[in-house]
C-alpha distance (Angstrom), angle and dihedral (degrees) to the residues before:
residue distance angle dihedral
X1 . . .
X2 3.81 . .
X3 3.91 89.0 .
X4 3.69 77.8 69.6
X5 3.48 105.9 44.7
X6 4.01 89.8 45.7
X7 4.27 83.7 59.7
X8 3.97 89.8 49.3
X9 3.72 91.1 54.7
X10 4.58 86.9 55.0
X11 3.87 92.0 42.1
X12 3.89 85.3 60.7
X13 3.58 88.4 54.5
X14 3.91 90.9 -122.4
X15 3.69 98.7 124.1
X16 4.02 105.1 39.0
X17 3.79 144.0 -16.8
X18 3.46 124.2 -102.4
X19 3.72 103.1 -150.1
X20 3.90 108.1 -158.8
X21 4.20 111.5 -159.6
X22 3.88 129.1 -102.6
X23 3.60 124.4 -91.0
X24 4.04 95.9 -68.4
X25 4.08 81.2 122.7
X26 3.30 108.5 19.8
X27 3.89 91.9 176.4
X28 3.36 94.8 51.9
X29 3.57 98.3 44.6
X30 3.44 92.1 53.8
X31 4.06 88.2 57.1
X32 4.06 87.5 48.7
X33 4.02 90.4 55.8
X34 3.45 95.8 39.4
X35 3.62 90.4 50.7
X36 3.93 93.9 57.3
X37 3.56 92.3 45.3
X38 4.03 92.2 58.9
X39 4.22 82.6 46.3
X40 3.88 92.7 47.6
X41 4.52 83.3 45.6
X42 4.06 82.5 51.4
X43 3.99 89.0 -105.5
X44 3.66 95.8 132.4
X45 3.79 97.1 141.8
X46 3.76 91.8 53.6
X47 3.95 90.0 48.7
X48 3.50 98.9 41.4
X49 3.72 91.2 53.0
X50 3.49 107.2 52.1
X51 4.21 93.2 44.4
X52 4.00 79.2 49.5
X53 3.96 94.4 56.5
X54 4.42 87.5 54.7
X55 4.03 98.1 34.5
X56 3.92 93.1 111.6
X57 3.82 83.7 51.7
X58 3.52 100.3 42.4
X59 4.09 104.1 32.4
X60 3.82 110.6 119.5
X61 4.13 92.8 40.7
X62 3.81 107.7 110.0
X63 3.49 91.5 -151.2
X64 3.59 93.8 57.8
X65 3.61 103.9 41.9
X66 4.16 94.4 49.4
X67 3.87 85.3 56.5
X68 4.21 92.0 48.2
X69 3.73 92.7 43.6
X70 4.00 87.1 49.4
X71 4.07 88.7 46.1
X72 3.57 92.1 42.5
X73 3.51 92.1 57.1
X74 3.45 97.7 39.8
X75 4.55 80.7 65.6
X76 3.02 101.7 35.7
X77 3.59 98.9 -101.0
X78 4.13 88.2 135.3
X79 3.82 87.6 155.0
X80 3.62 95.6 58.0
X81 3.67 89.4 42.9
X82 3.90 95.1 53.9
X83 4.21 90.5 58.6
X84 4.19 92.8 42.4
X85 3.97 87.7 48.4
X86 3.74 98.3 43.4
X87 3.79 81.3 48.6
X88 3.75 93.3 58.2
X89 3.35 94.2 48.1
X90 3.89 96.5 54.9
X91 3.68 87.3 68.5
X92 2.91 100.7 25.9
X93 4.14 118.4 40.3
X94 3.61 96.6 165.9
X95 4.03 96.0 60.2
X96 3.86 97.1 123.6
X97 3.36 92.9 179.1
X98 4.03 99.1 53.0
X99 3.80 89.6 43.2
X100 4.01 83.9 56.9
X101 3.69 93.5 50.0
X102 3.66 91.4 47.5
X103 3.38 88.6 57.5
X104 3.36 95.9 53.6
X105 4.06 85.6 49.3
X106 3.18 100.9 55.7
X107 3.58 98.0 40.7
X108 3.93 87.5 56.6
X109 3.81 85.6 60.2
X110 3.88 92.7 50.0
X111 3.70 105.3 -103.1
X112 3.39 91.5 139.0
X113 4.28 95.3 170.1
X114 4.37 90.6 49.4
X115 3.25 96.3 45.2
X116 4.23 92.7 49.4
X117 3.70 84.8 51.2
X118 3.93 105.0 45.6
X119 4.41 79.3 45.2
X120 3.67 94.9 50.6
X121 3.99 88.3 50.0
X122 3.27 94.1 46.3
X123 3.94 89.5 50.8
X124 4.09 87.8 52.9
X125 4.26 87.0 57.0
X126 3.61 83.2 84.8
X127 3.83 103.0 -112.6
X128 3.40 134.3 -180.0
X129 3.90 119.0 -68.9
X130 3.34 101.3 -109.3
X131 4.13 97.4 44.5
X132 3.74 79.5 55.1
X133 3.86 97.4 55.8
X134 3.96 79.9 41.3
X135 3.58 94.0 53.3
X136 4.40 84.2 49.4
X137 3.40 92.1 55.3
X138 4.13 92.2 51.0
X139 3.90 87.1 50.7
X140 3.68 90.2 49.3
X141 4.09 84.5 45.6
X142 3.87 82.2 58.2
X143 3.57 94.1 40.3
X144 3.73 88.9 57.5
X145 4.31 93.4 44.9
X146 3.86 86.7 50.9
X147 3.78 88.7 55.1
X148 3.62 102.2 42.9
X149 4.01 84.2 67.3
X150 3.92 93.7 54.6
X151 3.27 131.3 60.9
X152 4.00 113.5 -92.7
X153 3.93 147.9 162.5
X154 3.55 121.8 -136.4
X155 4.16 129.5 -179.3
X156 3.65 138.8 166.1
X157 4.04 136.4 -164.9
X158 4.05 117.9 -142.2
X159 3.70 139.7 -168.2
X160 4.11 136.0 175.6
X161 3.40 140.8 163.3
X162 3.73 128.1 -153.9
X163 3.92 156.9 146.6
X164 3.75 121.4 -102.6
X165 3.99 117.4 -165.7
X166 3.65 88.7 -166.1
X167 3.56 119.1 32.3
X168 3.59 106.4 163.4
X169 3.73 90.5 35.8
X170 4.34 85.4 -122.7
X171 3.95 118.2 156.8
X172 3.74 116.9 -99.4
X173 3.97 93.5 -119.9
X174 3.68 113.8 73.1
X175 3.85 98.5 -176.0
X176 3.96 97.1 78.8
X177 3.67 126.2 179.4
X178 3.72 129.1 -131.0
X179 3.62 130.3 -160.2
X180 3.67 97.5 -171.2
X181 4.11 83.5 63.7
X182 4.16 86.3 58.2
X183 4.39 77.3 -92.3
X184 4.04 93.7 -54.3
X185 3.51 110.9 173.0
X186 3.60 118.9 -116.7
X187 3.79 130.3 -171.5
X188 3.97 114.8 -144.5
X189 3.70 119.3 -134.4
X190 3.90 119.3 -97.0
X191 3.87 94.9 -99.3
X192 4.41 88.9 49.9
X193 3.85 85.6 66.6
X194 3.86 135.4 69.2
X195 3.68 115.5 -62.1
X196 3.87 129.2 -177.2
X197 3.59 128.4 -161.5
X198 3.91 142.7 149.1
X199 3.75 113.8 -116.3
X200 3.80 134.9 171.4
X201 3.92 133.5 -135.3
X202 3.60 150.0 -145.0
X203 3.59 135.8 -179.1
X204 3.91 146.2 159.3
X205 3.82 135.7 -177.2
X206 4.11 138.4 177.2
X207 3.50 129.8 -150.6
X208 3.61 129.0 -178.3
X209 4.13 138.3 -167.4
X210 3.71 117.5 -147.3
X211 3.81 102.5 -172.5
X212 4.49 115.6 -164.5
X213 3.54 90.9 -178.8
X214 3.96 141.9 -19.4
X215 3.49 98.0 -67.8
X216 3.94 102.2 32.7
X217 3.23 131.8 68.2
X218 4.24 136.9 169.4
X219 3.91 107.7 -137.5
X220 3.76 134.9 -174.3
X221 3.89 144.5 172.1
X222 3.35 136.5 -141.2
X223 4.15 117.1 -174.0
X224 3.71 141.5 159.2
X225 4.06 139.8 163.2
X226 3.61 139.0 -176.2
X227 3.47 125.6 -162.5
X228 4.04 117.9 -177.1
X229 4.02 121.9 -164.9
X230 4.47 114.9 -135.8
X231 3.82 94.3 -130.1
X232 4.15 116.2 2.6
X233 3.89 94.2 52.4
X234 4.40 83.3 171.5
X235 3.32 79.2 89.5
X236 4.09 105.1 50.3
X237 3.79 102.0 128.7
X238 3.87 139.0 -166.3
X239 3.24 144.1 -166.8
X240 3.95 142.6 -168.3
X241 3.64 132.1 171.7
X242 4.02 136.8 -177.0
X243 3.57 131.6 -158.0
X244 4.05 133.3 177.5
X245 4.07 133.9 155.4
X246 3.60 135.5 98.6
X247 4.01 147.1 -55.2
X248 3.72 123.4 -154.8
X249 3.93 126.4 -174.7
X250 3.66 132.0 -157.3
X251 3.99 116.7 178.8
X252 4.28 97.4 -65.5
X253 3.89 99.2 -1.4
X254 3.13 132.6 87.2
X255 4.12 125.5 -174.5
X256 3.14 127.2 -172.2
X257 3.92 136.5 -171.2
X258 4.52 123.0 -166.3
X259 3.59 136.1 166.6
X260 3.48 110.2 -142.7
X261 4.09 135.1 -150.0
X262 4.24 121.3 -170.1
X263 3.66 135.8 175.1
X264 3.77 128.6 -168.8
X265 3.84 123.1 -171.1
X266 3.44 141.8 172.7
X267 3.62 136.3 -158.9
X268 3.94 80.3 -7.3
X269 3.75 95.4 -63.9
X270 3.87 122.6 108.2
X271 3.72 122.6 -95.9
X272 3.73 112.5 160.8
X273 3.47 134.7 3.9
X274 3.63 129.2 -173.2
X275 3.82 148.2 -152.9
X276 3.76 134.7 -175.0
X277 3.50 167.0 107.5
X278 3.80 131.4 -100.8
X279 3.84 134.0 -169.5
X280 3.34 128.7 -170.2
X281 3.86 136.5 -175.3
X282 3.82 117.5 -158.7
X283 3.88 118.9 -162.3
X284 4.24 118.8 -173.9
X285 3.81 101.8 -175.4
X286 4.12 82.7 178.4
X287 3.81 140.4 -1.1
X288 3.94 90.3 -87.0
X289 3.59 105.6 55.6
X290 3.42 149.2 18.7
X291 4.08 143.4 -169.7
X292 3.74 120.5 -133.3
X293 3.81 115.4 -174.7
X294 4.34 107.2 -177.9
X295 3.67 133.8 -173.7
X296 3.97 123.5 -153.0
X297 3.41 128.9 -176.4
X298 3.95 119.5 172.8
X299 3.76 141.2 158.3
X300 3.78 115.2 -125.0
X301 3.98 122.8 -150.1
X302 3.65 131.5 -170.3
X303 3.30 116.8 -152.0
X304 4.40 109.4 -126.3
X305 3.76 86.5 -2.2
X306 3.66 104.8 79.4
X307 4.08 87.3 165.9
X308 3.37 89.2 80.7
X309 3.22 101.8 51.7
X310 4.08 110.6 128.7
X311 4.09 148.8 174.0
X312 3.86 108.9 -125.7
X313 3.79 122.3 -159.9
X314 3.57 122.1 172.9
X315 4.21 128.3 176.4
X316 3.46 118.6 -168.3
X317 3.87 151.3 150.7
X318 4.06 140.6 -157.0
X319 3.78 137.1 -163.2
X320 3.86 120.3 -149.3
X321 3.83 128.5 -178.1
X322 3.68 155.5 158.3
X323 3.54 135.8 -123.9
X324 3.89 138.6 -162.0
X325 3.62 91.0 -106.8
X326 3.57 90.6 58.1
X327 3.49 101.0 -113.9
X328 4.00 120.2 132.1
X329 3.51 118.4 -152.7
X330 3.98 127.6 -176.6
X331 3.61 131.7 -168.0
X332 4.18 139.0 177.2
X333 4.00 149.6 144.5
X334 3.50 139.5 -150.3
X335 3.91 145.3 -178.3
X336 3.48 131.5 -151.3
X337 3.53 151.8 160.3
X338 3.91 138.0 -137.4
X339 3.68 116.6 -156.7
X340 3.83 126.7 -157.2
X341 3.43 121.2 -124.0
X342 3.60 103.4 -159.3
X343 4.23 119.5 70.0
X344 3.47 124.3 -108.7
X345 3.78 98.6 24.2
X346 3.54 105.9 100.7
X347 3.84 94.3 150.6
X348 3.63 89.4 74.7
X349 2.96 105.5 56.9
X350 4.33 119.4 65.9
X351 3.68 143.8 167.0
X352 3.93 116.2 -110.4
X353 4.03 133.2 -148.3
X354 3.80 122.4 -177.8
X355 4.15 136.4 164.6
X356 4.13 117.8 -162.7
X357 3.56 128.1 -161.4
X358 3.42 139.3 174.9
X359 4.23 147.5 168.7
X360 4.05 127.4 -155.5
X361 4.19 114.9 -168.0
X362 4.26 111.2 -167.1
X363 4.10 93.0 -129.8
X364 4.13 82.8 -169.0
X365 3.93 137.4 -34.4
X366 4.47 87.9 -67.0
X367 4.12 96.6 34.7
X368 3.66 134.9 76.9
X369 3.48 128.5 166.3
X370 4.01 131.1 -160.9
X371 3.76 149.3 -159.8
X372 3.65 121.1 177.8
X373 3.96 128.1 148.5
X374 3.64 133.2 177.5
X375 4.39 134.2 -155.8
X376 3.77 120.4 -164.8
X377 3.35 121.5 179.3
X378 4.15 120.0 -151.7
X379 3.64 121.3 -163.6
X380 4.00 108.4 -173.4
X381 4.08 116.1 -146.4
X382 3.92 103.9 -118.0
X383 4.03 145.7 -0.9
X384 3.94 116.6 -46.2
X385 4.15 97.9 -118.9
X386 3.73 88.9 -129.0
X387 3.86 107.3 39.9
X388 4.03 90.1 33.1
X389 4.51 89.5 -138.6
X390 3.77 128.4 108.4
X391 3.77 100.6 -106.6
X392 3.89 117.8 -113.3
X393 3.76 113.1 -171.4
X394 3.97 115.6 -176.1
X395 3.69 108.4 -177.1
X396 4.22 121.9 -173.5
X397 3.83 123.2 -176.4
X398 4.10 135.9 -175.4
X399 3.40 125.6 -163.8
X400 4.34 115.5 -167.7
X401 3.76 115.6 174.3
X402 3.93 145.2 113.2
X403 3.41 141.0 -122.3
X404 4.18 130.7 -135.4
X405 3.69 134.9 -167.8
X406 4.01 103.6 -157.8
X407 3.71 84.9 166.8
X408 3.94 138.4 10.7
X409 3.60 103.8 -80.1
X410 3.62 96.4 14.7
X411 3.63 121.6 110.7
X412 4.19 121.8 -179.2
X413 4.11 111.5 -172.3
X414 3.78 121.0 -179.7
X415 3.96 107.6 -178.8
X416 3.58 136.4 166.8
X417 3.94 114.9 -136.9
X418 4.10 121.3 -167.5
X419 3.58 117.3 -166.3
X420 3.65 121.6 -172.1
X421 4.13 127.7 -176.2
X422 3.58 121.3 -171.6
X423 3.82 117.0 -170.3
X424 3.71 140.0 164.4
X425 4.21 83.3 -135.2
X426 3.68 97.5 84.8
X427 4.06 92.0 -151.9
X428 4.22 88.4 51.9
X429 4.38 87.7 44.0
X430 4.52 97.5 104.5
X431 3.05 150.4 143.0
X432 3.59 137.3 -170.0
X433 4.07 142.0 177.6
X434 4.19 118.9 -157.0
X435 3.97 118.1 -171.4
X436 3.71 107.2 -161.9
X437 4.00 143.4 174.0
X438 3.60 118.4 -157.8
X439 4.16 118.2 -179.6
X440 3.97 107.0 -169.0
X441 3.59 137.1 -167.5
X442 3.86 129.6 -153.7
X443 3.91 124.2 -159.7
């Protein structure tokens, strides 16, 4: 994906000028300019294929050839685009902006070492400012690729602060009725209703990639985070989860296989643990996007509420690409089920349905911001004892915020996150709204 927000940055003619020739063929320089107009309109297909159908004519014209790399690129044609650019640059050695899109090329094809030294010449051309920090962020890109086939440790350190309307997710009515009672009236204690409070957080988390060979790899996770409320401290909670199995890549796929460990607490007591497996299989038809179907299955406990005890499986996939404009945008579903454990409880257990979506917009080279919300919608397998109805939960959340890199490895987010549950359960009906800051730091 940042292969193709590097390209959007030289089709707006930030980074370096593509200098088309004078009117030695007029006819064919009116092809080459229409050619990068229909790539600039996001036409690429159209342009690539009608330079494609006169390339044994026109191969050898610098012109020509910085406009088919470009094209080629823009398809995916990165082979192509690797002889047309190398052909530009015979002539002409001084073409900034064909070096740069060879660089991209070739690191599409996964040679990581050319492509860092066609980018780092291109960076010495002297080009604008902001191509350059472009051009840094591609050979940090690489950096990363190069890493992600040896084995490496990586950590960060996090703290936020923030205001919660709703921290024990209660319903704002404390005067609840219940049928089971003949409809008596009952009044929940102060901590059963909606409580708001600032609190503060910290976190940390390691993760490490053992690799035996090229296309396998041993993985494993490490991750834990506090967060601690200013005035009802009841509801302090924590969080740590553990993760270790295997990766395995063949040519676009990727599958991977994890046993996982969790732990949820509050006020320092035990509320959920849980233990599992989860497989994933990770397609990338092209450099911006990729398909990720997964498959989780997991046992949940509850510590000194053995009732609740369930078998979670959930099946889903997700969709995430790039466009021209820069703007990444994501999208997925799932379904699952959690089954209860215990007999004669069928109202705990429920079926689940949810869709995910999301869209991230590069403000500049340091800012990002981000939309993404979420539904799920929970139908629970018999009458509630005490409210005598089959539970229906239908839960919707929005998440607004932006992300800045002050420094290299740096990253401050303030975001505002609404959460909404409607239910026929009047205790389970709430809604809350948190407004957070989080300032991170990867090693």
């Amino acid at each position: 994906m940042f292969a193709k927000r590097f390209s959007q940055l030289l089709l707006s003619g930030c980074a370096c000028a593509l200098w088309l020739a004078g009117p030695a063929h007029a006819q064919a320089d009116a092809l080459v300019r229409e050619s990068l107009l229909l790539v600039e309109q996001g036409k690429s297909q159209q342009a690539f294929a009608q330079l494609a159908a006169v390339e044994t004519e026109r191969a050898g014209d610098p012109d020509f050839d910085t406009v088919l790399g470009i094209a080629a690129n823009e398809t995916g044609q990165f082979t192509r685009a690797v002889f047309a650019l190398e052909r530009v640059l015979t002539v002409q050695p001084g073409n900034s902006r064909a070096r740069a899109e060879l660089g991209r090329a070739l690191f599409a094809l996964g040679d990581n070492q050319a492509a860092r030294q066609v980018l780092q010449e291109t960076k010495r051309d002297g080009i604008p400012p902001e191509a350059a920090r472009k051009i840094d962020e591609f050979l940090q890109a690489i950096d990363r690729n190069e890493e992600a086939a040896r084995s490496s440790i990586k950590a960060y350190v996090e703290a936020g602060i923030g205001r919660d309307s709703n921290i024990n997710s209660g319903p704002s009515n404390a005067n609840v009725a219940v049928p089971s009672l003949g409809g008596l009236v009952l009044t929940l204690d102060r901590t059963g209703v909606k409580l708001k409070d600032s609190f503060y957080s910290v976190g940390a988390g390691v993760s490490g990639r053992f690799v035996i060979d090229p296309r396998l790899s041993l993985i494993a996770s490490a991750s834990g985070n506090y967060r601690f409320n200013n005035d009802y401290n009841d509801f302090d909670t924590n969080q740590f989860d553990l993760s270790a199995g295997g990766s395995y890549k063949i040519d676009k796929d990727e599958f991977t296989v994890a046993a996982q460990i969790g732990s949820f607490s509050a006020d320092n007591r035990g509320v959920r643990d849980q233990r599992g497996v989860v497989g994933e299989w990770t397609h990338r038809p092209e450099a911006a996007s990729q398909w990720s179907t997964y498959l989780q299955m997991s046992t949940l406990r509850y510590p000194g509420q053995s009732l609740r005890d369930a078998e979670r499986f959930v099946l889903g996939t997700s969709y995430a690409t790039a466009f021209r404009s820069g703007l990444l945008a994501f999208g997925g579903g799932y379904v699952g089920t959690e089954n209860e454990r215990a007999a004669n409880v069928p109202h705990l257990g429920h079926h689940l349905a949810g869709l995910r979506a999301g869209l991230q917009q590069s403000v500049n080279a340091d800012v990002d911001v981000f939309a993404n919300m979420g539904y799920e919608e929970r139908r629970y397998g018999g009458a509630d004892p005490f409210f005598l109805v089959t539970r229906r939960d239908k839960q919707t959340s929005l998440n607004l915020g932006l992300t800045w890199v002050p420094f290299v490895n740096w990253r401050v987010t303030p975001q505002l996150s609404l959460l909404k549950t409607d239910s026929n359960i009047a205790i389970s009906d709430f809604s809350k709204r948190v407004l957070s800051v989080t300032v991170r730091k990867d090693f």
